[in-house]
C-alpha positions as a LaTeX table, in Angstrom:
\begin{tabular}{lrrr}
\hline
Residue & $x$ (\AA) & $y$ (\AA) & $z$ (\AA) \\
\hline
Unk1 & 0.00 & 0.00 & 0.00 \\
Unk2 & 1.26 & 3.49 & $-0.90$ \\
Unk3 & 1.81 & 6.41 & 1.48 \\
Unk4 & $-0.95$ & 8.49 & 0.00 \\
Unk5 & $-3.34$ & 5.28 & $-0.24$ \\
Unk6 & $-2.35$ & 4.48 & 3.45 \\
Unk7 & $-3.27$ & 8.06 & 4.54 \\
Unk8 & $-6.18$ & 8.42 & 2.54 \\
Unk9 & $-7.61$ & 5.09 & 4.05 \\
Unk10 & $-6.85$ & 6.45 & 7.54 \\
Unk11 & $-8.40$ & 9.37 & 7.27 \\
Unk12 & $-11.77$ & 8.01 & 5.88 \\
Unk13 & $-11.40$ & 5.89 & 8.71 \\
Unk14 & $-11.09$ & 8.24 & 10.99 \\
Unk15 & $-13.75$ & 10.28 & 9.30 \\
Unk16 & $-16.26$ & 7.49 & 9.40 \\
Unk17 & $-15.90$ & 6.78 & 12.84 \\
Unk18 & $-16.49$ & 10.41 & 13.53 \\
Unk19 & $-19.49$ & 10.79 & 11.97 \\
Unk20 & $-20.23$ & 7.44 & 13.64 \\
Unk21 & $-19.34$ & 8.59 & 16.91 \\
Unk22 & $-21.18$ & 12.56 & 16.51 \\
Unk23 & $-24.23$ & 11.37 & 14.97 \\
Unk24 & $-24.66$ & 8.35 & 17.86 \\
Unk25 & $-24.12$ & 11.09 & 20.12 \\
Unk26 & $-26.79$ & 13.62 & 18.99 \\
Unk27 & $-29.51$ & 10.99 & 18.65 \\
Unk28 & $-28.82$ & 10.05 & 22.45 \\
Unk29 & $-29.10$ & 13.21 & 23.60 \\
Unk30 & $-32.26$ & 14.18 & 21.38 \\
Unk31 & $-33.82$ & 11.07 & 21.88 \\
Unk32 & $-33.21$ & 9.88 & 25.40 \\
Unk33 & $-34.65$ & 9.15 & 28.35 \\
Unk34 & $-32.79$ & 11.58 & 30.52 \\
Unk35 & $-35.69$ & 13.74 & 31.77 \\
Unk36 & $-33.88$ & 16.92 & 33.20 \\
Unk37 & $-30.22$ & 15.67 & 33.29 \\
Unk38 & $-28.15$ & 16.66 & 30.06 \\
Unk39 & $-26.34$ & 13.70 & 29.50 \\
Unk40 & $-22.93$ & 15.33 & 30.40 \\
Unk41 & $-24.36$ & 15.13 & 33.89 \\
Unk42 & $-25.60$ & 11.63 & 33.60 \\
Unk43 & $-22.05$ & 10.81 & 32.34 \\
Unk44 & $-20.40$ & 12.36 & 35.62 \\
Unk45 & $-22.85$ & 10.17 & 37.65 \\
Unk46 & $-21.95$ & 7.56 & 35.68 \\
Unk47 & $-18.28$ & 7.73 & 36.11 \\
Unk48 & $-19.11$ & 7.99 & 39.73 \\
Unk49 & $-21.33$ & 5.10 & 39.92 \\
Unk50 & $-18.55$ & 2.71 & 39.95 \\
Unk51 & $-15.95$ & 4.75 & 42.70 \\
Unk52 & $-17.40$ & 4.16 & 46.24 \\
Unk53 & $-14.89$ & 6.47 & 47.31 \\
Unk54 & $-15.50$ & 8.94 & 44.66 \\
Unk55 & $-13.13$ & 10.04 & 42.58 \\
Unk56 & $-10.59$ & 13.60 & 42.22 \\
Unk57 & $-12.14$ & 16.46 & 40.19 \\
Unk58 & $-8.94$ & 15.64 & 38.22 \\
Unk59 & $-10.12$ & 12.67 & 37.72 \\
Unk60 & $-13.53$ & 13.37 & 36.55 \\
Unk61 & $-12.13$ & 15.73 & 33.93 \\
Unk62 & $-10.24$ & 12.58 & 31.93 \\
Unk63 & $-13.80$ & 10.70 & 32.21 \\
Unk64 & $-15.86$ & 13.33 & 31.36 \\
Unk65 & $-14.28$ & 15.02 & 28.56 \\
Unk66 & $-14.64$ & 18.19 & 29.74 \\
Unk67 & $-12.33$ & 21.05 & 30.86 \\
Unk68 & $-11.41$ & 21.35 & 34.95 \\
Unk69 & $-14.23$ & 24.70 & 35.01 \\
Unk70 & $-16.10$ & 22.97 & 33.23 \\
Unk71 & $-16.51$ & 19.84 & 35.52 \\
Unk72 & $-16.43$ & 21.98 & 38.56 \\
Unk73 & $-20.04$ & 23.77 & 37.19 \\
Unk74 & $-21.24$ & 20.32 & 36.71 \\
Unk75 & $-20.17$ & 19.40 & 39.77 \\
Unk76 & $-21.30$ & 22.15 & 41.94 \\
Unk77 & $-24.90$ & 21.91 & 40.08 \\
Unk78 & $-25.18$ & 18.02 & 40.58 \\
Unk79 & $-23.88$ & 19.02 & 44.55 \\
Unk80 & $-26.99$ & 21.53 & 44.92 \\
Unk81 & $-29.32$ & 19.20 & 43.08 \\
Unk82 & $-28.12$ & 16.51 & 46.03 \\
Unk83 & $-26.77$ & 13.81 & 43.91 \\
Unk84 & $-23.04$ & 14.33 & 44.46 \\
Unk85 & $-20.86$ & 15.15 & 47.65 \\
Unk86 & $-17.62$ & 16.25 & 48.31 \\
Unk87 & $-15.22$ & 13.72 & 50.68 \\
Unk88 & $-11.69$ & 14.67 & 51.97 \\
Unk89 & $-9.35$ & 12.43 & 49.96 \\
Unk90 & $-7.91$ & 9.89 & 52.26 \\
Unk91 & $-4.67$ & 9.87 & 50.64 \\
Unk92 & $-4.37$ & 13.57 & 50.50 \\
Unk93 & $-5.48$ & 15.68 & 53.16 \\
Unk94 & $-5.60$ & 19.03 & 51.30 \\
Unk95 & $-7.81$ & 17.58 & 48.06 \\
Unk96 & $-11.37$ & 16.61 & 47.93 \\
Unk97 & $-13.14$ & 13.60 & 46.40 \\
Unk98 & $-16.87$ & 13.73 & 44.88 \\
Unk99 & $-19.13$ & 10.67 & 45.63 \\
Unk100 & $-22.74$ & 10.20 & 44.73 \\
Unk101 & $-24.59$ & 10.50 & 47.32 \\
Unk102 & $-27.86$ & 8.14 & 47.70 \\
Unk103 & $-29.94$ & 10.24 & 45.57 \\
Unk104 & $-27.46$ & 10.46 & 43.00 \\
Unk105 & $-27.03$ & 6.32 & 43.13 \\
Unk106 & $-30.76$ & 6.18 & 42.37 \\
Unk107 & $-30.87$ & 8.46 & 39.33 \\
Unk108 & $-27.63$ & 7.47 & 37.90 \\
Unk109 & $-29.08$ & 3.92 & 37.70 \\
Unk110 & $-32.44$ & 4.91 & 36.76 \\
Unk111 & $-30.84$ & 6.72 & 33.95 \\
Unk112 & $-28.63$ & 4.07 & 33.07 \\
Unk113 & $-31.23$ & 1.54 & 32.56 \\
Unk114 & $-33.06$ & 3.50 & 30.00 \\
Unk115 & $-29.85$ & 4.30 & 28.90 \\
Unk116 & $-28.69$ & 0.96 & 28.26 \\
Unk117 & $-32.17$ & $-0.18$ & 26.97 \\
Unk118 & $-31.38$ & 2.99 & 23.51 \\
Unk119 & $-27.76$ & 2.29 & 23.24 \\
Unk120 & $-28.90$ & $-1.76$ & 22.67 \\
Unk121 & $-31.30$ & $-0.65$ & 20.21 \\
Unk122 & $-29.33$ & 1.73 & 18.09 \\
Unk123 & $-26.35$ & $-0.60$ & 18.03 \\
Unk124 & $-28.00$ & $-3.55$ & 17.33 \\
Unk125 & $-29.85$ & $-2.19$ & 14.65 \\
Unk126 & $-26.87$ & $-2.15$ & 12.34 \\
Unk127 & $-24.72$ & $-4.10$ & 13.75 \\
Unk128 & $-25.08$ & $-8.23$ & 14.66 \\
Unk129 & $-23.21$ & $-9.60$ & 17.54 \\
Unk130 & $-19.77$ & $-10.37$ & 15.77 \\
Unk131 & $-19.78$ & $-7.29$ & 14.42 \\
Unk132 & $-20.17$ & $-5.29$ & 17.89 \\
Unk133 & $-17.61$ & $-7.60$ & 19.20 \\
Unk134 & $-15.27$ & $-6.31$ & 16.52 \\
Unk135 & $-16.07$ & $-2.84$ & 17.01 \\
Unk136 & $-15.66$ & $-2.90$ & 20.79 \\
Unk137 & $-12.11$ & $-4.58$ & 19.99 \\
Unk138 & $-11.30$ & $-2.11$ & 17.39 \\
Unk139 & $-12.21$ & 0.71 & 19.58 \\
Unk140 & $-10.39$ & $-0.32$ & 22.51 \\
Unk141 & $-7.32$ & $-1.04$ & 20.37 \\
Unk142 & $-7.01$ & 2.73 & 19.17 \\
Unk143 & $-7.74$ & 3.51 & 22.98 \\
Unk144 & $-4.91$ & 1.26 & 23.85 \\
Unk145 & $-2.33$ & 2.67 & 21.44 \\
Unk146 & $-3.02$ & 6.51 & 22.23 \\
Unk147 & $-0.26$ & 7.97 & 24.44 \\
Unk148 & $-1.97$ & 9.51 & 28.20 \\
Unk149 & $-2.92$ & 12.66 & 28.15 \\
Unk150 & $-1.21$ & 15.31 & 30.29 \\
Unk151 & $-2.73$ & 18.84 & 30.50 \\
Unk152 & $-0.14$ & 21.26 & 29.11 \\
Unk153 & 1.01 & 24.86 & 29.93 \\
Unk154 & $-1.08$ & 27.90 & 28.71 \\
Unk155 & 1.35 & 29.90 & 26.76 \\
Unk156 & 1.28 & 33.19 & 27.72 \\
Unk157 & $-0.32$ & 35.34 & 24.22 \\
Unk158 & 2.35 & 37.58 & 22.84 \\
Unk159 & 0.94 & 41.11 & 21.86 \\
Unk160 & 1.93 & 41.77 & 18.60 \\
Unk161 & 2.54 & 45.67 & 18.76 \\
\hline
\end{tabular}
């Protein structure tokens, strides 16, 4: 295979899964079940449904996609709306944890049924079982393969005078 063949294929990959991926994305969040939670919320009680000891806002910011103000709104709504708390980290005394509280277990499981219950029917209306096995293997081999992420240093702007 040629360079320019190679890249082309690539990036029509990469392309397709996108498209995949945005317009998967849109039809969950138009045609949900997630009453008055936005689904970025549902997917911060998600990735706290699984962390009985919570997890760091730092954390939260890898799971959620989202930037470190923009977790910390979600946050502090989802801690007025009673459905998260915030812990002192056992293994640091000066940082803070968020946990679901009760509440929070409830909904994020109510949600996640209905959840689950769409995501089974979009996927497996294109896609048969050996296929979604070989998706979920594809997937998790580009996940695999990507180097971590580490937040980098604002540059300062330079004023050009």
């Amino acid at each position: 295979m040629t360079t320019e063949s190679r890249t082309r294929l690539a990036n029509e990959a990469w392309e397709a899964m996108f498209r995949a991926q945005a317009t998967l994305a849109r039809e969950f969040e138009l045609a949900g079940e997630w009453g008055d939670f936005p689904p970025r919320e549902y997917g911060v009680l998600y990735a706290l449904a699984g962390e009985p000891d919570g997890l760091r806002v730092t954390d939260l910011i890898d799971d959620a996609l989202l930037t470190q103000a923009g977790v910390s709104r979600l946050v502090a709504r989802l801690e007025k709306r009673g459905l998260v708390e915030r812990r002192l980290d056992p293994d640091d005394g000066r940082a803070t944890r968020i946990a679901l509280t009760a509440d929070g277990r409830e909904t994020q499981r109510r949600l996640g049924r209905a959840h689950a219950r769409h995501v089974t029917r979009v996927m497996t209306r294109a896609l048969n079982p050996d296929q979604l096995r070989m998706l979920r293997a594809l997937a998790g081999a580009l996940v695999d393969a990507s180097p971590p992420v580490t937040p980098q240093p604002r540059q300062p702007r330079r004023n050009s005078a």
